[in-house]
SEMINU-210188 format. One line per field, with one value per atom (N, C-alpha, C): residue in one letter; y negated, x, z. Coordinates in pm, 1 decimal, decimal comma, always signed. Atoms other than C-alpha are relative to their C-alpha. Example, Ala and Ser with C-alpha at 12.3 -4.5 7.8 and 13.67 -1.06 7.14 Angstrom:
BEGIN
resn: c(A  A  A  S  S  S)
c2: c(+119,0  +450,0  -120,0  +119,0  +106,0  -109,0)
c1: c(+89,0  +1230,0  +90,0  -82,0  +1367,0  -77,0)
c3: c(+0,0  +780,0  +0,0  -6,0  +714,0  +73,0)
This chain:
BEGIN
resn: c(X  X  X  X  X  X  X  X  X  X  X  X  X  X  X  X  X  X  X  X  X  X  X  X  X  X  X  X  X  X  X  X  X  X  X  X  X  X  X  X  X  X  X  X  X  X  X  X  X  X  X  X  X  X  X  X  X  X  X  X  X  X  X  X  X  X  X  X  X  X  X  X  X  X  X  X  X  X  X  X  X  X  X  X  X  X  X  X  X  X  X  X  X  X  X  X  X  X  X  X  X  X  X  X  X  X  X  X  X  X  X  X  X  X  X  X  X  X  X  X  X  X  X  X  X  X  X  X  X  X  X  X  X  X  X  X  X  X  X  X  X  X  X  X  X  X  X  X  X  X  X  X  X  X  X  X  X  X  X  X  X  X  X  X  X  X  X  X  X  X  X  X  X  X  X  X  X  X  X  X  X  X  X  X  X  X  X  X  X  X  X  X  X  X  X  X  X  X  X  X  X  X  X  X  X  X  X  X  X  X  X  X  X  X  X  X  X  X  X  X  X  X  X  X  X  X  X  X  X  X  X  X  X  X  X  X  X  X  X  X  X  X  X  X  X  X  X  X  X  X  X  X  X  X  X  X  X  X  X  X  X  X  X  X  X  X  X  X  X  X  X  X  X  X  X  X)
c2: c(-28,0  -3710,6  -71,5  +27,2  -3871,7  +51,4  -112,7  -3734,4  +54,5  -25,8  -3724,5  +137,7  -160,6  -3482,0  +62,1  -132,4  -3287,5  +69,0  -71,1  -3244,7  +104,3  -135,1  -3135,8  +120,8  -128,7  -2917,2  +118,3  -118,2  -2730,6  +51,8  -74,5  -2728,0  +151,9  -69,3  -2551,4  +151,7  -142,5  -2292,1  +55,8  -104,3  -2211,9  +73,2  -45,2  -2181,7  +138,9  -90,4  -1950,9  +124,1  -104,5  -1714,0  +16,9  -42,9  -1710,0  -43,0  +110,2  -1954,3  -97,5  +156,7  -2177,4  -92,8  +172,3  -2525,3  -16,0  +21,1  -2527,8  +129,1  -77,6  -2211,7  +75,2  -60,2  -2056,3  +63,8  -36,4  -1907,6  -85,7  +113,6  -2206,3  -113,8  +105,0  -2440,6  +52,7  -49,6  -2185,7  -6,4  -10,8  -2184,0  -150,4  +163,9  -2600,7  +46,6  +85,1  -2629,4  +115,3  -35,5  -2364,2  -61,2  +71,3  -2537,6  -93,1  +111,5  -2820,8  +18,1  -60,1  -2650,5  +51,2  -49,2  -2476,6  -135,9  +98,5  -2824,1  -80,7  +70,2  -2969,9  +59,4  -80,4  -2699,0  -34,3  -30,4  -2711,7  -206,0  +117,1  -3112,0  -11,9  +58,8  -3080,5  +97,2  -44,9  -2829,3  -91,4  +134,9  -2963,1  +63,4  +9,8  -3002,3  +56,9  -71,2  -2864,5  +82,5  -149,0  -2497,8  +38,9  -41,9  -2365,6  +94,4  -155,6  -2041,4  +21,8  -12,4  -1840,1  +42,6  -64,4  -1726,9  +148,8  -162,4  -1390,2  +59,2  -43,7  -1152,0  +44,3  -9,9  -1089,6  +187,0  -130,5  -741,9  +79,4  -85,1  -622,7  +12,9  +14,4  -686,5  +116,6  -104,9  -434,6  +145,0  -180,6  -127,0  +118,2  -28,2  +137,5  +79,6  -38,0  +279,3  +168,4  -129,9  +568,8  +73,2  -126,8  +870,6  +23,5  -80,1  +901,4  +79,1  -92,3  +1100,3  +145,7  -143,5  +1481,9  +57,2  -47,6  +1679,2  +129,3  -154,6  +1997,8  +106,9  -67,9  +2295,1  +158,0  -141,2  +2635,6  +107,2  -69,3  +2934,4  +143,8  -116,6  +3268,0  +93,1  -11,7  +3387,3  +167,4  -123,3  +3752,9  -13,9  +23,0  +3600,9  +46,1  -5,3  +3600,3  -147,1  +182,1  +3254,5  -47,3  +17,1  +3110,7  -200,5  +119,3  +2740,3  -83,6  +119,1  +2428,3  +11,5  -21,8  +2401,5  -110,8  +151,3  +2055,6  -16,5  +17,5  +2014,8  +130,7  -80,1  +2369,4  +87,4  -67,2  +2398,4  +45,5  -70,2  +2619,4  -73,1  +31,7  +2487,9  +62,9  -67,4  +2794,3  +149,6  -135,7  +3176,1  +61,9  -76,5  +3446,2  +108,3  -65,4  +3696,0  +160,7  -69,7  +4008,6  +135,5)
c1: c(+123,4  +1259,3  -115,5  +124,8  +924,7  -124,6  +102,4  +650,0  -105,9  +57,1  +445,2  +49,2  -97,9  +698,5  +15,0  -22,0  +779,2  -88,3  +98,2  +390,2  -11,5  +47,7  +340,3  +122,1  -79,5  +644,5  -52,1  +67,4  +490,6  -141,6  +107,2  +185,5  -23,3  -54,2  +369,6  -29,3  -45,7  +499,8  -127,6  +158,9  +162,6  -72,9  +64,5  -6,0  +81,4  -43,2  +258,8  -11,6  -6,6  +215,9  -191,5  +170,4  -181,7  -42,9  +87,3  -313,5  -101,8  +128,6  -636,0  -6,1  +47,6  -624,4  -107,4  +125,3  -815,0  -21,5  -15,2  -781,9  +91,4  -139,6  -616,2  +114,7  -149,3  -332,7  +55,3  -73,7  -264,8  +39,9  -2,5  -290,2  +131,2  -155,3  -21,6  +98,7  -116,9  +196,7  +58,8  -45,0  +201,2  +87,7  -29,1  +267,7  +138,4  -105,4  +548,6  +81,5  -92,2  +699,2  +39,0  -41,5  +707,0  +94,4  -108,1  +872,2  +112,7  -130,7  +1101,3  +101,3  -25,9  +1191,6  +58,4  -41,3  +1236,6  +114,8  -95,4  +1474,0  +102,0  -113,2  +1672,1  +62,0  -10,2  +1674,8  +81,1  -19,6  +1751,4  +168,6  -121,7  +2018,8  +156,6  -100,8  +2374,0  +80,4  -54,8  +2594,9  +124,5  -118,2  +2904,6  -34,2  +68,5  +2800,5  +76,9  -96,0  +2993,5  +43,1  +14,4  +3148,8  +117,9  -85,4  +3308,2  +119,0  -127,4  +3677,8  -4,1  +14,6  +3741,3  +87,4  -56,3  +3846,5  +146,6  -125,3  +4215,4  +25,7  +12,3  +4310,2  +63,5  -0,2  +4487,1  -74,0  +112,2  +4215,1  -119,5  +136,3  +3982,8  +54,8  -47,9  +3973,8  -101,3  +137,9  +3797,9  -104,5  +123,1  +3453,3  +33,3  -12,8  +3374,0  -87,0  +62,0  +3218,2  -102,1  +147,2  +2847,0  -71,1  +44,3  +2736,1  +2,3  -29,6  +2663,1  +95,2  -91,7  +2911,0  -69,2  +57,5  +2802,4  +127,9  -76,4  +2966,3  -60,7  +25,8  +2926,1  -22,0  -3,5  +2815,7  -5,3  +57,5  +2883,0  -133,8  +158,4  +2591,2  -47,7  +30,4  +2623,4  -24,7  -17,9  +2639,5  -208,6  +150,7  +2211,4  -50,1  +72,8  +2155,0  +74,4  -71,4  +2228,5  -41,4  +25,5  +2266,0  +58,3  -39,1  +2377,1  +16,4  +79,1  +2398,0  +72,9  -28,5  +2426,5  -46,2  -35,8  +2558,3  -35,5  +50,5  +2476,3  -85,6  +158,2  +2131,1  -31,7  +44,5  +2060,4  -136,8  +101,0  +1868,5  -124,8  +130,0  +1640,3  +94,5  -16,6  +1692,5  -47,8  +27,0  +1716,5  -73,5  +56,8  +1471,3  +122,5  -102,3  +1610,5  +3,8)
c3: c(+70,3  -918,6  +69,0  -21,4  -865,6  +49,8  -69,3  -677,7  -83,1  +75,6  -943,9  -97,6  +46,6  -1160,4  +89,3  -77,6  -859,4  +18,5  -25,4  -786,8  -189,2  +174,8  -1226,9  +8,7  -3,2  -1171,5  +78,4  -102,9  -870,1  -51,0  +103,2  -1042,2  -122,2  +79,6  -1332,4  +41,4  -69,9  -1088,1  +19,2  -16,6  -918,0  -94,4  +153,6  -1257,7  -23,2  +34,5  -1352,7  +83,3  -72,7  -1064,8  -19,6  +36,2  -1167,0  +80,6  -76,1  -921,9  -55,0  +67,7  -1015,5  +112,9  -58,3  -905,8  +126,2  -121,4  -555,8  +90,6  -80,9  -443,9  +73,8  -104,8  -145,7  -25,0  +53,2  -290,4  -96,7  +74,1  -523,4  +119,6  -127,8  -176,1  +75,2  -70,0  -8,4  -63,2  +61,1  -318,3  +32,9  +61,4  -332,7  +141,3  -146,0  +38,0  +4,6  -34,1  +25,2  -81,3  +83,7  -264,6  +55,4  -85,4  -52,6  +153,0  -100,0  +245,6  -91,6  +45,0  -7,1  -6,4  +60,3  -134,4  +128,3  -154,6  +250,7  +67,9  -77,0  +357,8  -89,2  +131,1  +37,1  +39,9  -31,3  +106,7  +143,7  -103,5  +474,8  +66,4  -4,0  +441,6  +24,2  -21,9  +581,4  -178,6  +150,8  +258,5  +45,3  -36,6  +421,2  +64,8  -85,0  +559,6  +36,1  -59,0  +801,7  -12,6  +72,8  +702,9  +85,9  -111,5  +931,7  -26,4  +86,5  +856,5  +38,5  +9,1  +768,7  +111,5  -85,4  +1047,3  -77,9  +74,7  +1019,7  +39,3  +18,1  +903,4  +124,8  -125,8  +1215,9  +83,1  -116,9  +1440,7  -35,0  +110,3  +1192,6  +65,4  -24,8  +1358,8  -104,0  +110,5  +1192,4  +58,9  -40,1  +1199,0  -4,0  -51,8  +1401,8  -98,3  +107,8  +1175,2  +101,3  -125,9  +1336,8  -16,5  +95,4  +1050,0  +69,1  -67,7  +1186,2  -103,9  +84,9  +1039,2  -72,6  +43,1  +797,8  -5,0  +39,8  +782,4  -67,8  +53,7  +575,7  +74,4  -73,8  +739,6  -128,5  +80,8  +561,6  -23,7  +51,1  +384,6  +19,0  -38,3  +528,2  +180,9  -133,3  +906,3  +49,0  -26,6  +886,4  -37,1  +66,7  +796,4  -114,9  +122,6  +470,5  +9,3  +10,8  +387,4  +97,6  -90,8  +581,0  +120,8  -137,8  +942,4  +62,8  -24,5  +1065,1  +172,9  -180,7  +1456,6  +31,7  -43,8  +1512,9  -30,1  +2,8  +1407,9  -142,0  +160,4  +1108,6  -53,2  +99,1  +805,4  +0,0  +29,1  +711,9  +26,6  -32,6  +792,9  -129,5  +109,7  +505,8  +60,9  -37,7  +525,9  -12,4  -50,6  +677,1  -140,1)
């Protein structure tokens, strides 16, 4: 493409995001279009990708989650009680 079309294309864009011609947020859009456009350019073309771990090696994930458990609802506390620590207390 031509610098000329690449600049009316970026133009386009800015416009479309509601930028006027000259001001600071139309100046940051060009110039990121132009970094977008440099990275996308300078990118390698073969990306290295890492191979997938092999399934015996996968151990599995530890449970870090607190655990809940039920507490009967005649004990004095009603509701949840997560590691220990009661939710809310029923009035007596």
């Amino acid at each position: 493409m031509s610098k000329e079309h690449l600049a009316t294309k970026d133009d386009a864009i800015c416009r479309g995001y509601g930028a006027q011609p000259g001001s600071d947020v139309y100046i940051q859009c060009r110039v990121s279009q132009d970094r977008r456009r440099d990275a996308v350019r300078n990118a390698p073309s073969d990306p290295i990708v890492s191979p997938a771990p092999a399934a015996a090696s996968m151990a599995p994930m530890p449970n870090i989650l607190p655990q809940t458990t039920k507490m009967p609802v005649g004990a004095g506390w009603h509701g949840n009680v997560a590691d220990g620590l009661p939710i809310r207390a029923l009035s007596p």
